[in-house]
N, C-alpha and C positions, 0 to 999 in steps of 0.2 A: 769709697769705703761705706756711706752713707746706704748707696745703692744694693753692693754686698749685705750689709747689715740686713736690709726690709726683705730679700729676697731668702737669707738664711729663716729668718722668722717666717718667711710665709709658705717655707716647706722645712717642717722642722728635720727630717732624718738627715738634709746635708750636716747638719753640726756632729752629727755621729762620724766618727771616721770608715770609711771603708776597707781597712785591712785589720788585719789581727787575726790569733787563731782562732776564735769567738768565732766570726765566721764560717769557715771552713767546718767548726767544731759544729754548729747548729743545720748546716746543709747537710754533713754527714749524717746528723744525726737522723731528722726527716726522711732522709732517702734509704735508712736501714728500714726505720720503722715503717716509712709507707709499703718497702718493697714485702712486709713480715703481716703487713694489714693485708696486701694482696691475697696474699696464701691464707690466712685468716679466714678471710671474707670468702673464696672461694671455699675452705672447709666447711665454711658456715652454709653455704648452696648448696654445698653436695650432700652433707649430711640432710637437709630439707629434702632433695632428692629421691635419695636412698629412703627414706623415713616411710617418704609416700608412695614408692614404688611396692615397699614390702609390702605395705597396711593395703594399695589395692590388687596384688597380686594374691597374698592370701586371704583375704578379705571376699575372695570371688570364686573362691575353690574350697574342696573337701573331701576327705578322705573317708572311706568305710574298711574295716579291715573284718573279713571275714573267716573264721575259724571251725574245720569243721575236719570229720573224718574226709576222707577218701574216696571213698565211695558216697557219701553223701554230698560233696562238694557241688557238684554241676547243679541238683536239686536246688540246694540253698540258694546259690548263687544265682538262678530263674527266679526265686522268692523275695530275693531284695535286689532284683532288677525290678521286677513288679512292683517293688511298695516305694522305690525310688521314680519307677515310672508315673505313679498315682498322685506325687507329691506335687503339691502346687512351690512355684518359683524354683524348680528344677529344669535347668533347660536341659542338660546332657549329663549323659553318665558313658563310663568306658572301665573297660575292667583291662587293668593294667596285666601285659605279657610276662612271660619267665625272660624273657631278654631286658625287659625293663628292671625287673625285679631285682638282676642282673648287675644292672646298670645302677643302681641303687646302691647295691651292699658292695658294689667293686672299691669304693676307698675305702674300705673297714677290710676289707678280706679277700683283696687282689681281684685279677681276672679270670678265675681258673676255679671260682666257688660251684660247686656245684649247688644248682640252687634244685634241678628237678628231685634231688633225693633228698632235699630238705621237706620237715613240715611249717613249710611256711605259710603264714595265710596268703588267702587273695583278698588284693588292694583294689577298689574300685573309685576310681576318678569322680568326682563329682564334682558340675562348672554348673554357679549358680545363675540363675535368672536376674534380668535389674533387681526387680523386686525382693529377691532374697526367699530364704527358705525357713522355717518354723525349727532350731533343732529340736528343741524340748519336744514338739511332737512329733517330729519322723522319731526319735532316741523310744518316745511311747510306743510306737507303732514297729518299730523294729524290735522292741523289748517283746512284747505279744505273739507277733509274727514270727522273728527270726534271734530269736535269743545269742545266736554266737556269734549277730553282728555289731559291733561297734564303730563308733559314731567318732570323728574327731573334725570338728569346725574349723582348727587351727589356731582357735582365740588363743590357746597356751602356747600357741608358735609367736602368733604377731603381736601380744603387748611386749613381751619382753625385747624384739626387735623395734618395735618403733617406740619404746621406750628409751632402749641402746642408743638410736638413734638422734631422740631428740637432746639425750644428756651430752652427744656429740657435738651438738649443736648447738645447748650452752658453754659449753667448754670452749667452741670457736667463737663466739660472741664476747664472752668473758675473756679473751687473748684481744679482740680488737680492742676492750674497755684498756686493757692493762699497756697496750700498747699506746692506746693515747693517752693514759698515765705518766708513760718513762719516758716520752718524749717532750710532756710538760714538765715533767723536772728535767730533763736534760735543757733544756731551750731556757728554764730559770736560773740553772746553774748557767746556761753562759752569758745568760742578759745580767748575772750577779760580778762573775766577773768582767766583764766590760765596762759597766759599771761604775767598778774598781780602780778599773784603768783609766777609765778616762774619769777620774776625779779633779784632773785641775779644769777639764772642759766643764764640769756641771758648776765648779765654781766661778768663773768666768763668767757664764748664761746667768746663774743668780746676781752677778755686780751689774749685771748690765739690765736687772730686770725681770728675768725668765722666771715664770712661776717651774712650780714642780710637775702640772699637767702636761704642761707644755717638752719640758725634759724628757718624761714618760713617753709623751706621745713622739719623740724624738725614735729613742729608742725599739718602743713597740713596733713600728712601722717600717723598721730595717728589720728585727726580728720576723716580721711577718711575712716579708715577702723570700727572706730566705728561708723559714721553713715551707713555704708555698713553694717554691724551685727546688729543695732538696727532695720533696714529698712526691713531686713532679718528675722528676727520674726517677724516685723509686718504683712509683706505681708504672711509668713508661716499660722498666727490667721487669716487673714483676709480670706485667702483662705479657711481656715479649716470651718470657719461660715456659706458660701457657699457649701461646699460638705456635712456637715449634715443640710444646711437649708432644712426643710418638703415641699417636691414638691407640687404647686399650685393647685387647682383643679381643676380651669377653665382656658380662652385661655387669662385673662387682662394684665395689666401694669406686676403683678408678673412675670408670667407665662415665660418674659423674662428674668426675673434679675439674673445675673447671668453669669455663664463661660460654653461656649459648642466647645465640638470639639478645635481646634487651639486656643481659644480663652482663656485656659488655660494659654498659653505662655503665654501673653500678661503683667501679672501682677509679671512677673518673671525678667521685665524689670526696676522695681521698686527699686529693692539693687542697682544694677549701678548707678541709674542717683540720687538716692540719695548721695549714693560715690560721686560721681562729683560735687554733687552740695553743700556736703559738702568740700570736696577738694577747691572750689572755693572761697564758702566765708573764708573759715581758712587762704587760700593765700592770697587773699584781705585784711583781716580783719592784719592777723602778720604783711603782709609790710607796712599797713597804721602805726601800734600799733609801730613799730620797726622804722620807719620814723620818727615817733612823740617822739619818746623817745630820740632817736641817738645826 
């Protein structure tokens, strides 16, 4: 008995019992939440993604839209090929076809627009240099030159996408915070009833001695390692949804979502800090519970 006695004391979670639905209730809980942090944590990548994919795809292009009669068109459009060819940190220009053009207004207005009897302007491509390009002065120099060309950098296209963007990405950050919120109150509501339950055990360990760190640390350390195992299946499902999710077909929002390269680790960080942050509240929750009783 003696022997029993020292060996309970020198590893306090045996005095916790191992069944009850406490249990069960704090693995499920871990394994929703971790599986909810997966997805999470992967919108939170993909929005990062997406953010910097728009910011350096438009970020490295530009549009001229040029306006003009009819018969002055070809003219114009030699005049600010010229003054786009003069321009320092321009590498390429291409003036965009009537199949493109085409290709453009087909989801506003089907495949059947006729675009040659339209007066619409001509679009000329512009793909900048590393360096980049001055607008303010090609916009001078095209003002002078070629009056009924206009200038668009795209700056009014890409703040408000990588804006969209990042606000996406506090929204999925702000879901991992919330998520290990409700699963610290989940994991305190069940370390509160446990507890409960075992009230004649915590009185027992006090006659015999037991301070109340010692009960805490009883209980913390079964809490912990079951939300470490439930946290551990979730993220194992969650991962697994992503390695048979069906690859995208195109370049959109999907096309990111997801885990590449390094970016595997990342979700394998999710059993510890669940551990921990069950650890936390079971500690908090026993001294408050064991305070209040004492």
């Amino acid at each position: 008995m003696a022997r029993q006695s020292r060996s309970a004391f020198s590893d306090p979670s045996r005095v916790v019992p191992a069944s009850g639905f406490t249990a069960a209730l704090t693995v499920a809980t871990a394994a929703a939440m971790a599986f909810l942090a997966v997805f999470a944590l992967a919108l939170s990548l993909a929005s990062g993604q997406l953010s910097m994919r728009w910011s350096q795809t438009l970020a490295q292009t530009a549009t001229l839209r040029l306006s003009a009669p009819p018969a002055e068109m070809a003219s114009q459009t030699d005049a600010v090929l010229e003054v786009l060819r003069t321009t320092p940190g321009i590498a390429s220009t291409r003036v965009l076809e009537a199949d493109e053009q085409r290709a453009l207004l087909e989801p506003w207005f089907g495949p059947d627009m006729p675009v040659e009897a339209l007066a619409l302007p001509r679009l000329i491509e512009i793909l900048e240099a590393p360096e980049g390009f001055d607008p303010v002065g090609l916009r001078m120099r095209l003002a002078a030159e070629v009056p009924s060309a206009v200038l668009d950098d795209h700056g009014r296209w890409r703040r408000p996408l990588v804006k969209a963007a990042g606000a996406l990405r506090a929204v999925a950050i702000t879901a991992v915070v919330l998520i290990g919120a409700i699963m610290a109150a989940m994991v305190a509501l069940a370390a509160s009833f446990s507890l409960a339950a075992n009230a004649q055990v915590i009185r027992v360990l006090r006659l015999v001695g037991a301070q109340d760190r010692f009960i805490a640390r009883a209980f913390t350390r079964r809490f912990a390692l079951r939300g470490f195992m439930g946290a551990a299946l979730g993220t194992v499902a969650g991962m697994a949804v992503f390695v048979f999710l069906p690859a995208p077909q195109d370049d959109g929002f999907l096309a990111d979502l997801g885990f590449q390269g390094m970016a595997w680790l990342l979700p394998l960080s999710i059993p510890p800090l669940a551990g921990l942050v069950a650890w936390l509240a079971t500690r908090a929750t026993a001294l408050r519970v064991l305070k209040r009783g004492s």
